[in-house]
C-alpha positions as CSV (number, residue, x, y, z in Angstrom):
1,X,20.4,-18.7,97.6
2,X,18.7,-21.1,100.3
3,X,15.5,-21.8,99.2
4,X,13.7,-20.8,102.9
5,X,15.6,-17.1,101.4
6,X,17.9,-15.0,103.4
7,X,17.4,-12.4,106.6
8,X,16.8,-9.0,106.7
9,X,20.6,-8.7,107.5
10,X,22.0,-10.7,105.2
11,X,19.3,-8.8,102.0
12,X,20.5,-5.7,102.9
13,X,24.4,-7.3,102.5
14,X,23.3,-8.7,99.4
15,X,21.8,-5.6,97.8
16,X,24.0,-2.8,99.5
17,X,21.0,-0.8,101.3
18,X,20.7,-0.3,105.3
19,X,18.0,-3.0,107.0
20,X,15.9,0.2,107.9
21,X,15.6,0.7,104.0
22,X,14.1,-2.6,103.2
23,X,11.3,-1.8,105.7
24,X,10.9,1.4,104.5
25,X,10.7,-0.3,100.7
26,X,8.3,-2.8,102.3
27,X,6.2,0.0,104.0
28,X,6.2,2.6,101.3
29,X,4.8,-0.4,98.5
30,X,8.0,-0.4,96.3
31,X,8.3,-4.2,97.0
32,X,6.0,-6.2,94.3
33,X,5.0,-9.1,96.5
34,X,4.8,-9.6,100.1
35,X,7.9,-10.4,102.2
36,X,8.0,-14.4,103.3
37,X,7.8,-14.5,107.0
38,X,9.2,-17.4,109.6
39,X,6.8,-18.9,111.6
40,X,7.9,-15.9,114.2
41,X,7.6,-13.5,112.0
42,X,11.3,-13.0,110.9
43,X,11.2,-11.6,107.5
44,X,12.6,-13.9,104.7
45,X,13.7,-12.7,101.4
46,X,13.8,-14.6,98.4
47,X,16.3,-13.9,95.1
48,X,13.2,-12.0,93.3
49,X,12.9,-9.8,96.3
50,X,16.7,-9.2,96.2
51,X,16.4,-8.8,92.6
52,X,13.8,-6.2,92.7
53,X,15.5,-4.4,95.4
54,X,18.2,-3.7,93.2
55,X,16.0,-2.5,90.8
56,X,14.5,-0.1,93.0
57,X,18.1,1.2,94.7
58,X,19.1,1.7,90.5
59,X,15.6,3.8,90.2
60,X,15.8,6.0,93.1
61,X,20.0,6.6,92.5
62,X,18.8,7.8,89.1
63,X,16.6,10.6,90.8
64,X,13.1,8.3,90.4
65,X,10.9,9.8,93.1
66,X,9.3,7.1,95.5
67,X,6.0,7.8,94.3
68,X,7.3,6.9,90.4
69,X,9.0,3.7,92.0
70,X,5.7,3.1,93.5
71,X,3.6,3.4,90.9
72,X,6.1,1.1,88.5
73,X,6.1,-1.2,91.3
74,X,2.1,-1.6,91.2
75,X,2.1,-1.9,87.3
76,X,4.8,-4.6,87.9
77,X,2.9,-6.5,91.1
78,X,-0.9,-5.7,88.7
79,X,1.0,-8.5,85.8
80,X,0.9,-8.5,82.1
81,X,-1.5,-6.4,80.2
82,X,0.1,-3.3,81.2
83,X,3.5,-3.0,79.8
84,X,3.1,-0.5,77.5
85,X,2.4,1.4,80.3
86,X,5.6,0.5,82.4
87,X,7.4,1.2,79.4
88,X,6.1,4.8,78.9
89,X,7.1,5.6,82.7
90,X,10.4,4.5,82.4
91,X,10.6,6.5,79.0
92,X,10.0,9.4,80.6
93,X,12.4,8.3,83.9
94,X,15.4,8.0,81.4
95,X,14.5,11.3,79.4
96,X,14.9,13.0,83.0
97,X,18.7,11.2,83.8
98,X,19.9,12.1,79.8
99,X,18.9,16.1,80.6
100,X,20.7,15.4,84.4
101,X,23.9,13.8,83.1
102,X,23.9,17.1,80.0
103,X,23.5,19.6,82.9
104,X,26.1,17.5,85.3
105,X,28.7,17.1,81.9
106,X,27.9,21.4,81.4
107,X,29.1,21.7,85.0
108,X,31.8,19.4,84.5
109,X,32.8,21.5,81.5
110,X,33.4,24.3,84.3
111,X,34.9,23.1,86.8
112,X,37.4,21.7,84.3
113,X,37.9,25.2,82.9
114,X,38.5,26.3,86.5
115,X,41.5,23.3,87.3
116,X,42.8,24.6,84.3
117,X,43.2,28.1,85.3
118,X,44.4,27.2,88.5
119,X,46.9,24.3,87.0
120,X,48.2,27.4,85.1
121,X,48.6,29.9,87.4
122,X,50.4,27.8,89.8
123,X,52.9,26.8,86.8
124,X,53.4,30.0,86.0
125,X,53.8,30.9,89.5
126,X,51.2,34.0,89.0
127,X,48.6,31.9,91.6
128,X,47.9,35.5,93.3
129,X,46.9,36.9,90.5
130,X,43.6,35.2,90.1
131,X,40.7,37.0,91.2
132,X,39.5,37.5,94.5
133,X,37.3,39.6,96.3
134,X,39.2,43.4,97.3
135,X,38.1,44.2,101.0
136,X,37.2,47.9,101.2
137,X,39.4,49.9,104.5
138,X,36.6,49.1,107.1
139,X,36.9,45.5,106.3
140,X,40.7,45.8,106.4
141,X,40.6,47.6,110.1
142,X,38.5,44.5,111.3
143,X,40.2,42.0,109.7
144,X,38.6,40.6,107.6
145,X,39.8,37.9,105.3
């Protein structure tokens, strides 16, 4: 990493989000100190920013609402003396991704059961005979499918 830091093009290579999402981070207060600029103005980030970044991508792809990344952000940015605090919010943040991941592996479960089915079926060449909706006669007369 240069030590002047890296573009706004080249951050957004290096931590996989779009350039319109590091403004956004910027504007919304996720970012827990201010941007370096160029002497025009060109924003300049350094390996903490990058760092963080990732941290906040990994937050909000795990469901965290902006305002929770916000707020851990500010904690963060405020220094020590709070960590007990930072540590109860992301507590709470990776009680709400275990229930996610037991609802998506219940769903899972399903879907499973229904390649299953279908696996079967088609084996047994009896495919036709899983269920599907019977059109009553006016449906038939206008074709319906």
């Amino acid at each position: 990493m240069p030590a002047e830091g890296v573009t706004i093009a080249e951050a957004a290579r290096l931590t996989g989000v779009s350039v319109h999402t590091l403004r956004y981070y910027e504007r919304a207060g996720l970012v827990i100190s201010p941007v370096d600029r160029t002497s025009g103005g060109r924003r300049r980030y350094r390996e903490l920013d990058l760092k963080w970044i990732v941290i906040c991508t990994k937050l909000r792809a795990t469901g965290m609402p902006i305002r929770g990344i916000r707020e851990y952000a500010e904690l963060v940015a405020a220094g020590p003396g709070n960590e007990a605090e930072r540590l109860a919010l992301l507590e709470a943040h990776r009680a709400d991704v275990l229930a996610k991941l037991a609802e998506m592996q219940e769903n899972l479960k399903l879907i499973d059961r229904k390649i299953d089915v279908y696996k079967g079926s088609l084996a047994a060449g009896d495919a036709d005979r899983l269920w599907a909706p019977v059109m009553g006669t006016a449906d038939r007369r206008r074709g319906a499918r």
